[in-house]
N, C-alpha and C positions, 0 to 999 in steps of 0.2 A: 707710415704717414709722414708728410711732409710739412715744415712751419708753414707753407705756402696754404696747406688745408686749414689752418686751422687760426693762423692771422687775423688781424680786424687792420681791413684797409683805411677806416674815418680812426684816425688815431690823434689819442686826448694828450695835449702838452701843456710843458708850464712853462715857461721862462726863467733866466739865469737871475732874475729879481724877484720869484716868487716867495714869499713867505714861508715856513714851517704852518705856518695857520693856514694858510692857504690852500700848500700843498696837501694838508690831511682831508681839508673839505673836499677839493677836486678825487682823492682816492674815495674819501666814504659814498659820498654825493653819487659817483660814479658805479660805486661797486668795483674800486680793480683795485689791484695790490703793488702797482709799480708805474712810474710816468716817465716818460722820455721826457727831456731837461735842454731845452732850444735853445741858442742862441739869438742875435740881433738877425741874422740872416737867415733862421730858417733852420740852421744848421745844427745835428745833434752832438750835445756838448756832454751830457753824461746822462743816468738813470737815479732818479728814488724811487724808492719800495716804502710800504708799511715795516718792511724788517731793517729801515734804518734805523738805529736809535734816538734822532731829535724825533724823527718822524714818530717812532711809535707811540712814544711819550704822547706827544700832538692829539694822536689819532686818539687814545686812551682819554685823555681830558675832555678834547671833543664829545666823542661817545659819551661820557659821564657826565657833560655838561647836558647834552640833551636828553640822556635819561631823568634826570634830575628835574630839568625844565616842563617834561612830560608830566611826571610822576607828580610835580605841585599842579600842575592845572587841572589834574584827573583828581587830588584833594579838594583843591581851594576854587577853581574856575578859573575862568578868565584873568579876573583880576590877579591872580598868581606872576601870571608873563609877565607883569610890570617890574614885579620884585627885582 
């Protein structure tokens, strides 16, 4: 099998200014584990993964922030999400 099988040609990028907060939302949001890292041009400047460690940290809070978030509104209702 070849990368060419199994490739995704609409591919998700972030920019060389995107946040660690950022970047965790675009991996979870998306379901993927790594983002090509663009420049001003278009032009591929490097890769993060979930297996960086700003990033994992990131991904981990996030994840925990939204469990958290869930888990009051499913106690308290609605009015929880304001907390």
């Amino acid at each position: 099998m070849k990368a060419a099988e199994v490739m995704v040609s609409k591919v998700i990028t972030v920019g060389v200014d995107a946040t660690i907060g950022e970047v965790a939302t675009v991996l979870l949001s998306n379901h993927i584990s790594g983002l090509p890292v663009v420049g001003e041009k278009g032009e591929l400047v490097g890769i993060v993964s979930e297996g960086d460690r700003p990033i994992e940290r990131q991904i981990y809070r996030t994840r925990f922030s939204r469990i958290y978030r869930r888990c009051r509104r499913e106690q308290f209702g609605s009015a929880a999400s304001r907390c």
